[in-house]
Residue, then its C-alpha position, 0 to 999 in steps of 0.5 A: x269910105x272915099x276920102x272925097x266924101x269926109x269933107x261933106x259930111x264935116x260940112x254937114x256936122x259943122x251945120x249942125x254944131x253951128x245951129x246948137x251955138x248959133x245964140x253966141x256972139x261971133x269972135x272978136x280975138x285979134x289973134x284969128x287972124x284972115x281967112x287969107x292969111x290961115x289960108x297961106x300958113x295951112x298951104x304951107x304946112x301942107x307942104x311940110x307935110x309931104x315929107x313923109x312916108x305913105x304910111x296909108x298906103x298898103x305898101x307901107x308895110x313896116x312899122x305899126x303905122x294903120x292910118x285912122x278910120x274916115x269916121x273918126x277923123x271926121x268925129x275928131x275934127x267936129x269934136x275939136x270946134x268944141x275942144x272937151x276936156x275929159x278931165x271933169x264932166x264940166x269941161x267934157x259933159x258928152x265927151x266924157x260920157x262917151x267915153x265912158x261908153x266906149x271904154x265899157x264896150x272895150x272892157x266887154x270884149x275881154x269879158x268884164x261887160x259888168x264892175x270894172x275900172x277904166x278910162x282912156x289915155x294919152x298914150x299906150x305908155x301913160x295907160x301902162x304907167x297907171x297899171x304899174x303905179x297900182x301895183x306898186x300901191x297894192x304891193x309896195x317894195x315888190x318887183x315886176x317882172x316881165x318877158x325881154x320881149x316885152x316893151x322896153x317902156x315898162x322897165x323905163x317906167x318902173x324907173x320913173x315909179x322907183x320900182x325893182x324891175x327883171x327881165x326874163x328870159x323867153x322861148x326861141x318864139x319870143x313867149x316867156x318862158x314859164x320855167x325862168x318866171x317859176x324860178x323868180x317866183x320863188x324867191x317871194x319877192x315878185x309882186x306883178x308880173x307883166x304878161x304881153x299879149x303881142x310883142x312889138x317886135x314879133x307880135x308874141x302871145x305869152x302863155x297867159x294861161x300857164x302864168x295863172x296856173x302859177x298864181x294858184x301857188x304864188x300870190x302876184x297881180x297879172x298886168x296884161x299889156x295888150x297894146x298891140x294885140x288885144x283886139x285880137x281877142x275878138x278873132x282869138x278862135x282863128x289863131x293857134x292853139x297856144x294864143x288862142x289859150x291865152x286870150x280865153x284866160x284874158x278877164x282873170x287879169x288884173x288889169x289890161x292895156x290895149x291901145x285904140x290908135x293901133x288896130x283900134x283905127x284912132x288917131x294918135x293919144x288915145x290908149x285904155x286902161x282897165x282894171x278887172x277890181x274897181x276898188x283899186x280906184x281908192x288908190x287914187x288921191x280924191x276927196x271921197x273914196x267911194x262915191x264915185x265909183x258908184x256915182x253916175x256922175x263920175x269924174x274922169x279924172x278921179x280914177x286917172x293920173x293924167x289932168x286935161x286929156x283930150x274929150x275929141x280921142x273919146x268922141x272918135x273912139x265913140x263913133x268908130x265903135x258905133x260905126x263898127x261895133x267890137x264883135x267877133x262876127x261884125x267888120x272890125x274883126x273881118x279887118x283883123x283877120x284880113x291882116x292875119x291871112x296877109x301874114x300867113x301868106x306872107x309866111x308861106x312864099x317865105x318857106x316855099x321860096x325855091x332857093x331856100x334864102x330866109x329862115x323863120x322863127x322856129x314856129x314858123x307861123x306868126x301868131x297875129x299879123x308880124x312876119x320876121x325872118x332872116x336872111x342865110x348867110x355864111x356868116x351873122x354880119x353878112x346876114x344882117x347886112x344883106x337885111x339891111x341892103x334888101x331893107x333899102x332896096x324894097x324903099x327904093x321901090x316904095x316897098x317899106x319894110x322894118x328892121x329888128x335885132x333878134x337872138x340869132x340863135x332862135x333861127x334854124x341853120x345857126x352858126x351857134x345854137x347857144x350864142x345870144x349874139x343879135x342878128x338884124x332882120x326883115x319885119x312886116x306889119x300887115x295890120x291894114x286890112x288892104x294888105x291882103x289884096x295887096x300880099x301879092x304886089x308886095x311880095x313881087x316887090x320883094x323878090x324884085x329887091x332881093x335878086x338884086x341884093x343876094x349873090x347868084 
């Protein structure tokens, strides 16, 4: 959709918003000051706001940075001349119902259509505290355990809850590996275990479907942190083998995070949590255990540890999924495979380069849409200063790249296979879906910054 057209059909949303209250009375509040004088502060905030990197833009292929859909911030901004508050259906009465039609269409996508728990966040961070806070209600004095991969929040946050945390090791792919959660798990004291489906540094897919045969001998809960990948359930099928495994084992979770305002086209503040049991609801601290899970009057926030959150994240959450409802052969999941074969196109020049100047991870193939690799090098510092020097190049010419630290030892030509000393890397993050009618440009862009880096 044309930006041009959001302002039209805001002013035709605001019409009808002004017709619904056109019996109350206009304001009076000395604080809304003149039209001139929010005119002057908004210029000026426009002018701030230059300052920034064209995250929107198709070369701005860095961080995990996917600008809103038209739709949504256009229901955002409508829902903002109401301001619900989706802690109580009084503050939020259709917000709140939205959401929970929203939500229920995402717990559907992982094939828990019917009996589960959930609700929108703040955050991807505040959704992953609350499947913590769980289990450390249902297992209390257990530990959690997840991958080293795995996002640092759930560590800071086992903290915060004061509950035992260990990282694992992982594979040279940055999968945990299965063989060191069996040795901890045979201790007998692990209670949860934290099961990313796309890391942030690499968009790796834990081996899901090897941790639930573990299960059967073990008694722990699965925590599915999908913050980044879980919409990829819908395109699993294209994906390798190994993550196409796990995303077919996903509803035998306990519970799963995934997160709208990444691949979900959201502004940011708007994270999901599920839970396969509702039962865990009780949990919470409310008056009636029971009734409301039941109740077709359910109160948000009787199922959440957040108080006001705000209503318009559901309201444009809800429109976008009516727009583009979350099915496997519908134009959301057309988006996400987009950024999928921008990645592995990506991939391809990198192996086919002729002078043979990066190393992939050792399956050489990313398994959403993260490409990392390294530059070789006689030595670890020089190659990661010449990622660092190509890193600044490509931004001079308005190529944005990431970086990101890596055991050195996963890459192939190693100075030592069994050192665990970190090497900086190059990183791109190909989730706009513009970016495969882009992959060209950027990769011309980035031949242009590396001859002018690397030694001849």
């Amino acid at each position: 959709m044309p930006p041009d057209l959001l302002p039209g059909l805001l002013a035709r949303a605001s019409e009808r918003l002004q017709e619904a209250f056109a019996e109350l009375p206009p304001r009076s509040d000395p604080a809304w000051s003149s039209l001139a004088d929010m005119a002057s502060v908004l210029d000026a905030t426009a002018q701030r706001l230059g300052d920034n990197y064209p995250y929107f833009h198709p070369l701005y292929a860095g961080q995990m940075l996917k600008p809103p859909h038209p739709i949504a911030r256009a229901a955002y901004t409508l829902a903002m001349a109401i301001n619900p508050n989706n802690h109580a259906r009084d503050g939020g009465r259709a917000s709140s119902e939205m959401e929970v039609e929203a939500v229920a269409e995402i717990a559907g996508m992982f094939d828990w259509a019917d009996g589960h728990l959930g609700h929108l966040t703040s955050s991807g961070t505040l959704a992953n505290l609350e499947a913590l806070w769980v289990a450390g209600q249902s297992h209390p004095g257990k530990r959690i355990v997840g991958s080293s991969q795995a996002h640092y929040t759930h560590q800071r946050i086992s903290s915060v809850l004061q509950l035992p945390y260990s990282p694992l090791a992982t594979d040279t792919c940055g999968r945990m590996d299965v063989n060191a959660l069996e040795t901890e798990l045979r201790k007998g004291d692990v209670g949860t275990v934290v099961v990313t489906l796309g890391t942030t540094a690499l968009g790796a897919v834990d081996p899901l479907h090897d941790i639930l045969e573990l299960r059967q001998n073990h008694h722990f809960r699965i925590h599915v942190d999908a913050a980044y990948g879980g919409y990829f359930k819908l395109i699993s099928n294209a994906l390798d083998e190994p993550a196409r495994r796990a995303y077919a084992a996903i509803s035998q979770a306990d519970s799963i995070v995934v997160d709208p305002h990444k691949h979900g086209l959201q502004p940011y503040g708007c994270g999901c949590i599920l839970f396969r049991d509702p039962a865990v609801g009780r949990l919470y601290k409310h008056d009636s255990p029971y009734t409301y899970f039941t109740s077709k009057e359910l109160h948000l926030g009787e199922i959440s540890l957040e108080c006001s959150r705000a209503g318009a994240s559901a309201v444009a959450l809800w429109a976008t999924q009516r727009l583009l409802p979350l099915k496997p052969d519908g134009a959301f999941a057309a988006g996400l495979s987009a950024g999928r074969r921008a990645a592995l196109a990506l991939k391809r020049h990198l192996q086919q380069d002729t002078a043979a100047r990066f190393d992939l991870l050792p399956s050489g193939t990313p398994e959403l849409d993260i490409v990392v690799w390294k530059l070789r090098a006689p030595d670890l510092k020089t190659s990661s200063n010449l990622a660092q020097r190509i890193f600044a190049a490509c931004a001079a010419r308005n190529l944005h790249l990431a970086l990101v630290q890596l055991p050195e030892s996963w890459f192939a030509h190693a100075h030592n296979p069994a050192s665990r000393e970190l090497v900086t890397c190059l990183r791109s993050v190909l989730m706009k879906p513009e970016h495969e009618f882009w992959l060209e440009r950027i990769w011309t862009l980035f031949v242009e910054a590396s001859e002018e880096v690397l030694p001849r």
